[in-house]
C-alpha positions in Angstrom: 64.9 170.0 122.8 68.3 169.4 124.1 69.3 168.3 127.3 73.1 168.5 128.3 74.2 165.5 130.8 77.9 166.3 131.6 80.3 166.1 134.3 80.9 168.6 136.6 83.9 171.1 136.2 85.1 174.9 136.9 86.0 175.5 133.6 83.8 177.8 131.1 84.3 178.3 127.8 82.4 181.3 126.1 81.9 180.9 122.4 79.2 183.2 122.0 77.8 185.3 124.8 74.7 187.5 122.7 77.1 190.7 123.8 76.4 190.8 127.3 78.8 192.7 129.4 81.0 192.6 132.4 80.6 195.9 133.6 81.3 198.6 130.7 83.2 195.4 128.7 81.8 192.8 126.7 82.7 189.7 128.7 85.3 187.2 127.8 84.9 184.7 124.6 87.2 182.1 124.5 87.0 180.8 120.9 90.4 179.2 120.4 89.8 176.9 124.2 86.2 176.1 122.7 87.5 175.4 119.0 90.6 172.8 120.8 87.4 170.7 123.2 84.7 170.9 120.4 84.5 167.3 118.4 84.0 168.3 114.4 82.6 167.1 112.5 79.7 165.9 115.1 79.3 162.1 115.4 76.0 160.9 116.5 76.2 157.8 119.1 74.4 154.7 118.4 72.7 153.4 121.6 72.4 150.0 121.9 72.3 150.2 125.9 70.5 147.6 128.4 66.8 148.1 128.0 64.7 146.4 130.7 61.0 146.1 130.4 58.6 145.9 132.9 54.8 145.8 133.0 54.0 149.8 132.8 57.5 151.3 131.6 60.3 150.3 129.8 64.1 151.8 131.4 66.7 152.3 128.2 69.7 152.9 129.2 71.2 155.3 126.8 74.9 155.8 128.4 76.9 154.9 130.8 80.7 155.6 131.6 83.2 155.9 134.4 81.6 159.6 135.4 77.6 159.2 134.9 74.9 157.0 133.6 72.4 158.3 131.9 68.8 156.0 131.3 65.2 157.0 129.9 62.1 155.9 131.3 58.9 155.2 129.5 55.8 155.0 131.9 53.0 154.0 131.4 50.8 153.1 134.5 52.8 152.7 138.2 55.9 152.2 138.6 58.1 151.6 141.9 61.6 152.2 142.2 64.2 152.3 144.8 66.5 155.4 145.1 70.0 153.6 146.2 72.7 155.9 144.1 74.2 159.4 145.4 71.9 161.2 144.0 69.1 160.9 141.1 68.9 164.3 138.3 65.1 163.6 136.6 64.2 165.8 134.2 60.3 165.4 132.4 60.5 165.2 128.6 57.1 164.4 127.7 54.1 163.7 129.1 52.9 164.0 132.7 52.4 162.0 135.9 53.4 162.3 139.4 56.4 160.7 142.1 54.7 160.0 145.2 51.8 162.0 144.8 53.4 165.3 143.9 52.7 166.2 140.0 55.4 166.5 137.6 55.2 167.4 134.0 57.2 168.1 131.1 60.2 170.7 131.5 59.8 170.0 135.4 63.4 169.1 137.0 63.8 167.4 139.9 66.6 165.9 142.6 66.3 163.2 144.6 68.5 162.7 147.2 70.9 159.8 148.8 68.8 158.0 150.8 65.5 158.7 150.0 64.7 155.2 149.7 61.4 154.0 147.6 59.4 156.0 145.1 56.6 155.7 142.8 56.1 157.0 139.5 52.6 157.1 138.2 51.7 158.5 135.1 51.7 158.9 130.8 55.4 160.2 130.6 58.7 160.2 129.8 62.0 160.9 131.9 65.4 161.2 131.1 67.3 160.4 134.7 71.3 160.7 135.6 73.3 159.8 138.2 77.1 159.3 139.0 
C-alpha cells in the first residue's frame, strides 16, 4: 500500500502514462523533468518522531517539516480529539471504527475542515492523518 503525502503544486511530470491518449496522440511523457526530481538510489527515512501515548491510541508522529506534518494513530477504544489546524486529510489504513458516529474503515478518506472543533474516534484502527 502506498500513500503519497506531498505538497501541493501545478506541476506534473508523466513518466509512464499505460499509453493513454490526448485525442488521436499519446499524451506527453516527460522522462528527462522526472529523471532531474527523482532521488536515486531511494533512501528510506528513519522515524524517530514524537510518539505520545494515551489510554486507547498511541499518535506517532512520522514527519514533520516547514510544508506538512504527517502523524499515525493507533486506536484502540475512544479517543477525543480537537480539530484546531486548517484542515485535517485522514485516510483509514487498517482496521475499522467510526468519528462521531459515522463508520469509517480501511481505504475510506476523509477531510475535516477548519473549525470543526471536537471529534471522537472510536474503534480497532489505524489512520494516517496530514495537515499543513
Amino acid at each position: 500500500m502506498l500513500l503519497e503525502t506531498q505538497q501541493n503544486s501545478d506541476i506534473t511530470y508523466r513518466l509512464y502514462d499505460y499509453d493513454r491518449l490526448d485525442g488521436k496522440d499519446l499524451r506527453q511523457l516527460h522522462i528527462k523533468e522526472s529523471i532531474d526530481v527523482i532521488k536515486c538510489p531511494h533512501q528510506d527515512i528513519t522515524i524517530e518522531g514524537e510518539i505520545v501515548t494515551y489510554d486507547t491510541c498511541k499518535v506517532h508522529t512520522l514527519i514533520s517539516c516547514k510544508y506538512y506534518t504527517v502523524k499515525k494513530i493507533s486506536l484502540w477504544g475512544e479517543q477525543d480529539f480537537i480539530q484546531n489546524k486548517d484542515f485535517i486529510n485522514f485516510s483509514v489504513i487498517m482496521g475499522q471504527g467510526e468519528i462521531d458516529g459515522i463508520k469509517i474503515s480501511k481505504g475510506d478518506h476523509f477531510i475535516l475542515p477548519f473549525g470543526y472543533g471536537e471529534f471522537t474516534l472510536r474503534g480497532d484502527m489505524e489512520l494516517i492523518i496530514s495537515y499543513i
